[in-house]
TORBAMAR-57134 format. One record per atom (N, C-alpha, C): x, y, z. Coordinates in steps of 0.05 Angstrom, whole numbers, padded with zeros to 5 digits, always signed. Example, Ala and Ser with C-alpha at 12.3 -4.5 7.8 and 13.67 -1.06 7.14 Angstrom:
+00264-00114+00156/+00246-00090+00156/+00264-00066+00156/+00257-00045+00142/+00273-00021+00143/+00258+00001+00157/
//
This chain:
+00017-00024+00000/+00000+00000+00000/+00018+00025+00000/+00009+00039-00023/+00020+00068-00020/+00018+00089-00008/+00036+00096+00016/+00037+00124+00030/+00009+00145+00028/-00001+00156+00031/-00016+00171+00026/-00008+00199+00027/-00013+00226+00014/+00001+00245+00022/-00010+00257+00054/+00008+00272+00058/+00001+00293+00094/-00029+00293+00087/-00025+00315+00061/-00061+00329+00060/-00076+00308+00062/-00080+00281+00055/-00105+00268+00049/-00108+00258+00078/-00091+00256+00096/-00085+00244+00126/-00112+00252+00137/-00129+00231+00153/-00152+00236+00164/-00186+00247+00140/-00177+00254+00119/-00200+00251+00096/-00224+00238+00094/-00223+00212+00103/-00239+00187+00110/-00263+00195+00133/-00242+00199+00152/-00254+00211+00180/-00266+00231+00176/-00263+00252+00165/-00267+00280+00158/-00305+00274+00143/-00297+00249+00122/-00321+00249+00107/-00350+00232+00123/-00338+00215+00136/-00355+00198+00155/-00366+00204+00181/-00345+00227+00189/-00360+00243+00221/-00359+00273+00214/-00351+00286+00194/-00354+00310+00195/-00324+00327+00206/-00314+00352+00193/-00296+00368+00199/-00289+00360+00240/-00311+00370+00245/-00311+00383+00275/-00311+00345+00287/-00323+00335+00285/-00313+00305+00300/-00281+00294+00296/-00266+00308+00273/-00249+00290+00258/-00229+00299+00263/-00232+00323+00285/-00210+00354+00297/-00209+00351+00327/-00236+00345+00340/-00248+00345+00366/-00218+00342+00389/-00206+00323+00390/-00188+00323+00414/-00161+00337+00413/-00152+00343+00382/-00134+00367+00378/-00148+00390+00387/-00163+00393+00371/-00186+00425+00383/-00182+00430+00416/-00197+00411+00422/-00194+00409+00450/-00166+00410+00478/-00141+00389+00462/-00111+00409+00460/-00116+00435+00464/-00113+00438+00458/-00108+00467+00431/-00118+00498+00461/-00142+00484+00466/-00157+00497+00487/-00149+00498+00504/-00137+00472+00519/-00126+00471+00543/-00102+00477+00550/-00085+00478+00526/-00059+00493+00518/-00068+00525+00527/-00070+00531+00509/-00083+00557+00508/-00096+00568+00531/-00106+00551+00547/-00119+00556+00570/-00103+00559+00593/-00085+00542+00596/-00070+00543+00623/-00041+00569+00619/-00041+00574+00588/-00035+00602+00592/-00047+00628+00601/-00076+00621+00592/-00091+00651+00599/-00092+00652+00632/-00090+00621+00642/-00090+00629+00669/-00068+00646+00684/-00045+00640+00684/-00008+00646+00684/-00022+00669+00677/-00039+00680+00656/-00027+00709+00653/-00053+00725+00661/-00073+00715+00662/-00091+00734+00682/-00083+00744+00702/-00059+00741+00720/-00060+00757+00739/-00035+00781+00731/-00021+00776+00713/-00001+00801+00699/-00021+00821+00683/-00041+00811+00666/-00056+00823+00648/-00072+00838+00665/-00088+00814+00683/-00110+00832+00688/-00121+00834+00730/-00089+00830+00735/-00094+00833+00757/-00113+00802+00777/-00123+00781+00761/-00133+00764+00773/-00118+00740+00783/-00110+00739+00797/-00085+00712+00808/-00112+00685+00808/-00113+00675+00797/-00114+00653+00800/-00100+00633+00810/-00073+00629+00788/-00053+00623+00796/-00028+00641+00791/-00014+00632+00803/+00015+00645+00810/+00042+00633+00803/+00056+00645+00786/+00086+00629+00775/+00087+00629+00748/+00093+00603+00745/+00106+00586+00719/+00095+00567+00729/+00100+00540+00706/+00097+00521+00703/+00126+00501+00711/+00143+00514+00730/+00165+00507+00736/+00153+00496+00768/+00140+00521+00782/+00131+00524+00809/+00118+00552+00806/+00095+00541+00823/+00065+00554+00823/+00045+00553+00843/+00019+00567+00843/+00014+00569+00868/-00022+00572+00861/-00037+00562+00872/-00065+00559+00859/-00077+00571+00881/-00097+00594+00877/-00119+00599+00890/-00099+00613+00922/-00069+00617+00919/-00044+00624+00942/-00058+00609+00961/-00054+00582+00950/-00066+00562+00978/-00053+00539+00965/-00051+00526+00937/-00040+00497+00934/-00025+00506+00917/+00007+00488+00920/+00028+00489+00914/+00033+00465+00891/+00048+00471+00866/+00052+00461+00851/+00076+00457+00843/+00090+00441+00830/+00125+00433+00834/+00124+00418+00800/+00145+00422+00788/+00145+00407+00772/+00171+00389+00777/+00166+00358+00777/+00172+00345+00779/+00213+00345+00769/+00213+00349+00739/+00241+00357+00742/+00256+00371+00756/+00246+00398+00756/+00252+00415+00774/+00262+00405+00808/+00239+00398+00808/+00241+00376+00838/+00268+00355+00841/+00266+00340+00824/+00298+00323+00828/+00317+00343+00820/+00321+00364+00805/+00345+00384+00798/+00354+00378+00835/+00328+00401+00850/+00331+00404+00875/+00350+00387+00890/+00336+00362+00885/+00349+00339+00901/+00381+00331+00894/+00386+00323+00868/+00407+00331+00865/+00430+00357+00867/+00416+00374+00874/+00435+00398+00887/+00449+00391+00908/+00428+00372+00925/+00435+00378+00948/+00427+00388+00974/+00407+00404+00961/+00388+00424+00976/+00361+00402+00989/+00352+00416+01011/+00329+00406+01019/+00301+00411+01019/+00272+00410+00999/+00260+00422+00990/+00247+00430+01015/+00232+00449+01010/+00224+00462+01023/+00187+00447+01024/+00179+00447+01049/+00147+00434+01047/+00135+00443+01031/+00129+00459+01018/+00109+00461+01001/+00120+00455+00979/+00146+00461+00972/+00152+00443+00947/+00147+00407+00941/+00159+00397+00970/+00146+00376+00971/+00117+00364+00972/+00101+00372+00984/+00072+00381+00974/+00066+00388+00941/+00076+00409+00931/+00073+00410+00904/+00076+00389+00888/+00097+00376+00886/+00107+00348+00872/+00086+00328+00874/+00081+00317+00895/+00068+00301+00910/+00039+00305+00891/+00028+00337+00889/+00003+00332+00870/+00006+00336+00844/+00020+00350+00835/+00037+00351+00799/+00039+00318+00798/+00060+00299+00812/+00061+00273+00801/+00044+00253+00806/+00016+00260+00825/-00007+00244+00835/-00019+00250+00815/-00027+00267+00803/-00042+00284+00776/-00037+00262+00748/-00014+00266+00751/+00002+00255+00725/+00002+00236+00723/-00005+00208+00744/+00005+00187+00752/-00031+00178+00746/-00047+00188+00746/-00071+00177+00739/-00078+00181+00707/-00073+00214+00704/-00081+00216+00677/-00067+00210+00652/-00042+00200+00662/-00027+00194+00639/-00001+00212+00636/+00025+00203+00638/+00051+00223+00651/+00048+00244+00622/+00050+00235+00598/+00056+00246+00579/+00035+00271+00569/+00012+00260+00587/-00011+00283+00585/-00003+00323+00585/+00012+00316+00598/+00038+00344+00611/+00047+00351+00578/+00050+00339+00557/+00071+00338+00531/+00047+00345+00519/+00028+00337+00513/-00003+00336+00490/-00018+00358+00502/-00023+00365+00528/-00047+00379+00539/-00042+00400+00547/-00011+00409+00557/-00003+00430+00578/+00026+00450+00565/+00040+00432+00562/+00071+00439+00548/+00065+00456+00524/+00068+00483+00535/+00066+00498+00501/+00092+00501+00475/+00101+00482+00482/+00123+00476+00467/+00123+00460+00445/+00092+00445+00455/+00083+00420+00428/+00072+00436+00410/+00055+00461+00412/+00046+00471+00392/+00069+00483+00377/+00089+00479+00378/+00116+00493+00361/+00116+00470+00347/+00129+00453+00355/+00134+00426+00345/+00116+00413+00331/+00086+00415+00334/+00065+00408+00317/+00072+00423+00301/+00068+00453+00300/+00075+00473+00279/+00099+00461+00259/+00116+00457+00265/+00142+00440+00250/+00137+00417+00233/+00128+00403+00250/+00110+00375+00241/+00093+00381+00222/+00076+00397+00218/+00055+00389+00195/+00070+00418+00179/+00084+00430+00178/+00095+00434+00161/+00125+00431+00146/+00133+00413+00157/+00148+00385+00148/+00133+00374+00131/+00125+00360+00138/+00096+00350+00117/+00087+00352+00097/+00078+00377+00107/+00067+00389+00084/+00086+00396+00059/+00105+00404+00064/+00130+00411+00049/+00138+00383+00036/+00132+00361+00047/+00147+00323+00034/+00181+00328+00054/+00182+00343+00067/+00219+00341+00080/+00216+00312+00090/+00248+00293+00071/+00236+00263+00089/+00270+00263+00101/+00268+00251+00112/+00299+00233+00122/+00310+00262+00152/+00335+00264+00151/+00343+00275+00170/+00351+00259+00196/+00358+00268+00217/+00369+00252+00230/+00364+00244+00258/+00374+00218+00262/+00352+00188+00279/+00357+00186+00310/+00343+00189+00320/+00357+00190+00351/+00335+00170+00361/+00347+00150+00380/+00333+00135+00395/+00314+00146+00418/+00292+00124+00410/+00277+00133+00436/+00283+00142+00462/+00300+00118+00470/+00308+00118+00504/+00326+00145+00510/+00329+00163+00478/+00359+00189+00484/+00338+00205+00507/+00315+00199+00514/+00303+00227+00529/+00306+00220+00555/+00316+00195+00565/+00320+00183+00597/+00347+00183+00596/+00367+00178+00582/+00390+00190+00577/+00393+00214+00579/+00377+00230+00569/+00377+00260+00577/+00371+00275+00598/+00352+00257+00612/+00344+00255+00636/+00366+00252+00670/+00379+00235+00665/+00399+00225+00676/+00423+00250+00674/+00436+00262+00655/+00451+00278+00642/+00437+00302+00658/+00412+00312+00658/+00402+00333+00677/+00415+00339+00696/+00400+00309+00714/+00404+00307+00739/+00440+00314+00748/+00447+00288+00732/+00478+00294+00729/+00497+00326+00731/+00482+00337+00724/+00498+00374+00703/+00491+00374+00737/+00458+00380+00748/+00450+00391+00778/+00469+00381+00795/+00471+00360+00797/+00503+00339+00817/+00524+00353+00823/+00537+00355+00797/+00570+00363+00799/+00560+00395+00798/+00546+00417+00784/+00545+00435+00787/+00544+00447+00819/+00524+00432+00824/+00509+00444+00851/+00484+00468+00846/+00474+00470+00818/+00454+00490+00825/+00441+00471+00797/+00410+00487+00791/+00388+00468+00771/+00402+00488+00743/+00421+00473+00732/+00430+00495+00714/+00417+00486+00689/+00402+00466+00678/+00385+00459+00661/+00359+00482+00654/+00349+00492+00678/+00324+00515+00673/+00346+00529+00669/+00368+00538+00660/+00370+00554+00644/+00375+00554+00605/+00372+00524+00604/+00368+00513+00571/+00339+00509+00568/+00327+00503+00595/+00299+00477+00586/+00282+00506+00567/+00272+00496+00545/+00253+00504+00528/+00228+00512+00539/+00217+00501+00554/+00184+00484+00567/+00192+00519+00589/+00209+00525+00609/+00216+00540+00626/+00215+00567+00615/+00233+00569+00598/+00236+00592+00584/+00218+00612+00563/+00200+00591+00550/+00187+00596+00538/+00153+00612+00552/+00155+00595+00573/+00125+00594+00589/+00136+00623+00608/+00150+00626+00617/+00172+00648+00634/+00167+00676+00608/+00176+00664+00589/+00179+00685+00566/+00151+00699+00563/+00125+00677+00555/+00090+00685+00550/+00091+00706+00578/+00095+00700+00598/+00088+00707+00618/+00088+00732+00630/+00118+00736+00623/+00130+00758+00638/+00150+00765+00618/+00149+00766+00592/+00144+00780+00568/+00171+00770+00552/+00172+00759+00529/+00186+00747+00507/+00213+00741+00514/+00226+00764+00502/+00252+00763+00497/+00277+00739+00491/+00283+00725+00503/+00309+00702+00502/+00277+00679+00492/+00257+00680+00495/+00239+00663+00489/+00233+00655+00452/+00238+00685+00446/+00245+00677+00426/+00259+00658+00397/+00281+00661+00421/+00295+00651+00402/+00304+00627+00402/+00290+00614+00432/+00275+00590+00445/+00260+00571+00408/+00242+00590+00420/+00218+00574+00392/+00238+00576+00371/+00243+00594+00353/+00258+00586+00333/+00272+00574+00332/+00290+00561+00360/+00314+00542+00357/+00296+00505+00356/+00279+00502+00367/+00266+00488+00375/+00242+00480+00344/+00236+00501+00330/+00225+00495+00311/+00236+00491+00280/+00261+00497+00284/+00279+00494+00261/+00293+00469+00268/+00291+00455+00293/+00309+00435+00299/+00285+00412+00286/+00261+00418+00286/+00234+00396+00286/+00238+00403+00258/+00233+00425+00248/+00231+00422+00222/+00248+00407+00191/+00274+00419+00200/+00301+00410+00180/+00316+00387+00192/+00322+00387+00221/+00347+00370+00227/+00327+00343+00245/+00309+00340+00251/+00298+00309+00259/+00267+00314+00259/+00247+00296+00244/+00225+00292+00257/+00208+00287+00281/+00201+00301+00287/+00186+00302+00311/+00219+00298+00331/+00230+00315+00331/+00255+00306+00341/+00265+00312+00374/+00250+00338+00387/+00249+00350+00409/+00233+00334+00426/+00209+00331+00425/+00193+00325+00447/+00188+00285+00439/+00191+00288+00413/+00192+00243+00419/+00225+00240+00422/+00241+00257+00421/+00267+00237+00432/+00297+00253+00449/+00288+00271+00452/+00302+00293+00466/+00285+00304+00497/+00275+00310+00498/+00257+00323+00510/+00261+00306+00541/+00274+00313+00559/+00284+00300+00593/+00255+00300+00611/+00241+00331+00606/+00215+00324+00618/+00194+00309+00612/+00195+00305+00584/+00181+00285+00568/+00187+00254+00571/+00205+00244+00582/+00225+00225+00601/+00216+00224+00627/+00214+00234+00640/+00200+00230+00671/+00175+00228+00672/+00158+00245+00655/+00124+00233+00651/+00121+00216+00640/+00131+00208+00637/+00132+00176+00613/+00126+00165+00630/+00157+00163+00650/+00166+00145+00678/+00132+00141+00703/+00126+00178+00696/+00107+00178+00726/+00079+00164+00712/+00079+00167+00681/+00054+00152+00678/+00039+00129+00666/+00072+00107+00671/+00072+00086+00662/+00050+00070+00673/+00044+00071+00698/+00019+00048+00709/-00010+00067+00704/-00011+00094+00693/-00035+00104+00699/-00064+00105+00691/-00071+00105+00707/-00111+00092+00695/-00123+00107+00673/-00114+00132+00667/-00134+00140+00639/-00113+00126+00617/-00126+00106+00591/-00100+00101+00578/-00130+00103+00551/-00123+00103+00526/-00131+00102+00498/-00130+00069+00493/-00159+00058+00477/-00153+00020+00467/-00167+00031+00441/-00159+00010+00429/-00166+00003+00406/-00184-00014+00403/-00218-00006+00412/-00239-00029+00431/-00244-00036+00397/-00247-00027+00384/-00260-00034+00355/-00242-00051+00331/-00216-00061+00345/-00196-00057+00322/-00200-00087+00304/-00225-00104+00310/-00227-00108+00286/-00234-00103+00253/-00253-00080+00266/-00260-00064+00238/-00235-00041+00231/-00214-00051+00237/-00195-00032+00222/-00191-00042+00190/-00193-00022+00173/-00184-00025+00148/-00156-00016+00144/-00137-00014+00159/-00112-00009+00154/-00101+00012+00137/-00119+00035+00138/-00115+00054+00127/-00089+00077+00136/-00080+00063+00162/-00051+00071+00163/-00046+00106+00179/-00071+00112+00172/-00077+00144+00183/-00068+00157+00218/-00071+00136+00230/-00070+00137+00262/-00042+00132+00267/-00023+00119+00259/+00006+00119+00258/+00022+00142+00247/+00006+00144+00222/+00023+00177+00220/+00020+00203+00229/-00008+00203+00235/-00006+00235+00265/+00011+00227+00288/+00001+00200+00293/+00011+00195+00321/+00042+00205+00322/+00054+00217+00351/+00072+00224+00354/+00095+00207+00369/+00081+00178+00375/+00100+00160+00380/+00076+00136+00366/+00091+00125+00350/+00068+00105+00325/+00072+00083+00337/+00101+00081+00347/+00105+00050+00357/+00090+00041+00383/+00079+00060+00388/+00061+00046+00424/+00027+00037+00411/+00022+00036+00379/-00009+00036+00369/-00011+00001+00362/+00019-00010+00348/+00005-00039+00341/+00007-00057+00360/+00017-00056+00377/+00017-00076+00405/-00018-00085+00409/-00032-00055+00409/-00056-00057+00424/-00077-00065+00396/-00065-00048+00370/-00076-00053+00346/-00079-00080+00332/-00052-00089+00329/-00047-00116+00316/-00043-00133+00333/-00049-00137+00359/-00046-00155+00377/-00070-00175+00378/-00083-00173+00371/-00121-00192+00381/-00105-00219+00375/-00102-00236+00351/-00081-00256+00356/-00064-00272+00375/-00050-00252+00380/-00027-00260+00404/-00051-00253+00430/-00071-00243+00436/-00086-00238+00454/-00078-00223+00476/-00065-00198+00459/-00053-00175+00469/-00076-00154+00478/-00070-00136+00495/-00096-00120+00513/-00098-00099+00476/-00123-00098+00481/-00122-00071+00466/-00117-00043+00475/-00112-00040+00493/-00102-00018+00512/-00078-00007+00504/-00072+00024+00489/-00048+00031+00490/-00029+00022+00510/-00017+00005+00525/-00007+00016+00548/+00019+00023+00556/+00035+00033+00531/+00064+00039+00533/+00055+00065+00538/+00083+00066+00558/+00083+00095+00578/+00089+00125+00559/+00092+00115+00532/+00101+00140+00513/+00081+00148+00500/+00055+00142+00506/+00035+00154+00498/+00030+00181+00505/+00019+00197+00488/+00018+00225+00502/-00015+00226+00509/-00032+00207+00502/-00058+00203+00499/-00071+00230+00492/-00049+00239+00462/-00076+00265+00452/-00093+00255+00442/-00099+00239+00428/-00126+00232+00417/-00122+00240+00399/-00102+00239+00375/-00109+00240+00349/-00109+00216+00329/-00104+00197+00341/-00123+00167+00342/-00148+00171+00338/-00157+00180+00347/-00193+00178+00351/-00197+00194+00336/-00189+00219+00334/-00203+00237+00311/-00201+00225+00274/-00175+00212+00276/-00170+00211+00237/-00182+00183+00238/-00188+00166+00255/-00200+00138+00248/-00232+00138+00243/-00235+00132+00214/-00260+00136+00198/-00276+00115+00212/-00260+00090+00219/-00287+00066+00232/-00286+00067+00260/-00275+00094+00279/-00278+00092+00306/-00265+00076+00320/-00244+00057+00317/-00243+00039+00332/-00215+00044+00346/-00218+00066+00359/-00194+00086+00373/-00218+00092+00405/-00217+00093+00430/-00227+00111+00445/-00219+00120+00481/-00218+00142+00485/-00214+00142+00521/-00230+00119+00535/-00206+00106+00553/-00223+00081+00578/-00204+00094+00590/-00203+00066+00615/-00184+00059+00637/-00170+00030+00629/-00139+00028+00640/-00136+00008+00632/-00149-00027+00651/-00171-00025+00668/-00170-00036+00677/-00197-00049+00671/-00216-00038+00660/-00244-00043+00646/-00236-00053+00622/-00209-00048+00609/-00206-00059+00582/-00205-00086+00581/-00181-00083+00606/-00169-00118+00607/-00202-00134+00611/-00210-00126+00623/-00240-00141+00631/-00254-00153+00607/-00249-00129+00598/-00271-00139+00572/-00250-00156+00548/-00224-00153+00560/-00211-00177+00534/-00216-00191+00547/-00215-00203+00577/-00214-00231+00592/-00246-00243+00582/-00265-00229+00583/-00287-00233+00569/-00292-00248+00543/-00277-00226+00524/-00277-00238+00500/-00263-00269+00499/-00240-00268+00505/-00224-00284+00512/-00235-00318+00521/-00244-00311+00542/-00263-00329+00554/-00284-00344+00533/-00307-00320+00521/-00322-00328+00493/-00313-00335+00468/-00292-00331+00467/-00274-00345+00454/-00270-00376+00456/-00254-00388+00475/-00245-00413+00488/-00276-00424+00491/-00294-00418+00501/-00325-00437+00503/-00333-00444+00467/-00319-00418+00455/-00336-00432+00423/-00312-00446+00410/
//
């Protein structure tokens, strides 16, 4: 079967549920991206604190404390001893994360994906193929290498490269070095690796992986016998390799449950698949219903 071009990607979908069904959980991205900025900056703009900070460390309603998890081990490896509410913060940033899915932080929150999407579909769109290959595991490697720089340094000298920091710092409390943030970051996605920052570079993108390897909201493939193999859900997806385990597994009597921890569970699975058979569960109602099938299976 022949490739299909970018443009025709999701077409199917588009014709069978309509524009607005075939967009729905990007759209919805898109919002909540967009959203947890307007919050950060209602209280610079318009005087309303909601919340308080960055997305580094922050402060909700100046009553609950928020920590971001990297940030947090920088700490630890300093040396230093967090302070209670930082520990408190962590504690609900990685309890958060740890249910809804670690990578949720990368698809729903990180305004750094909408750069990198930006890159991505215009990569694409342009046909740019090849460029250069970096292994999955380089972002826990990178990870490690963080921590490491915090060690021997003695201070979190990483927030002064991290992208995700600078950039959200930059919206916030106004551009400057942010700039040139995104352009380094979107010329790196666009010319020198596919999807190359946030699927294989990306250290924070590495620890939510880690925090949301066991977690209960996960994406299955409850329908995947009516897949026509139209191939569409592997090429948005931004890590393709965590789709045929749960996809092409019924055979081997594999869960249909995404459940590799590199899912970002945006849901653009569900939007470009024309026969539906993409949707939000838990991973624990899924297994049920394979043990089921399973079961009805072996009696016939």
């Amino acid at each position: 079967m022949m490739a299909k071009p970018f443009s025709e990607i999701g077409n199917d979908a588009i014709q069978s549920k309509g524009w607005l069904a075939a967009h729905k959980w990007l759209i919805l991205r898109r919002v909540s991206q967009l959203g947890v900025l307007a919050l950060f900056l209602l209280g610079p703009l318009a005087g309303i604190w909601i919340i308080k900070g960055n997305l580094s460390s922050s402060l909700l309603f100046d009553t609950v404390p928020m920590t971001e998890p990297v940030v947090f081990l920088q700490m630890l490896a300093t040396g230093l001893v967090p302070a209670t509410d930082a520990i408190i913060g962590v504690a609900i940033v990685a309890g958060f994360y740890f249910l809804v899915g670690g990578r949720v932080f990368c698809s729903w929150v990180c305004p750094v994906n909408m750069i990198t999407d930006a890159a991505h579909w215009l990569r694409e769109r342009l046909g740019i193929r090849g460029g250069a290959r970096f292994s999955r595991n380089l972002r826990y490697w990178m990870l490690g290498m963080v921590l490491l720089l915090s060690a021997v340094t003695g201070t979190m000298a990483y927030e002064m490269f991290n992208p995700v920091s600078i950039l959200h710092r930059g919206i916030i409390f106004g551009v400057g070095l942010a700039w040139s943030v995104v352009i380094a970051i979107f010329l790196f996605d666009f010319l020198v690796a596919k999807r190359g920052w946030c699927t294989h570079l990306c250290p924070m993108g590495g620890l939510y992986s880690v925090i949301g390897r066991y977690s209960l909201l996960k994406i299955a493939a409850d329908k995947r016998e009516a897949c026509n193999d139209c191939m569409d859900c592997f090429i948005v997806c931004p890590e393709p390799q965590v789709i045929k385990p749960a996809l092409k597994g019924a055979k081997k009597g594999l869960s249909p449950v995404i459940l590799a921890s590199e899912c970002t569970n945006c849901g653009r699975c569900i939007d470009v698949c024309s026969e539906d058979v993409f949707s939000f569960g838990t991973r624990f109602n899924k297994y049920e219903k394979l043990g089921s099938e399973i079961g009805s299976a072996q009696k016939v």
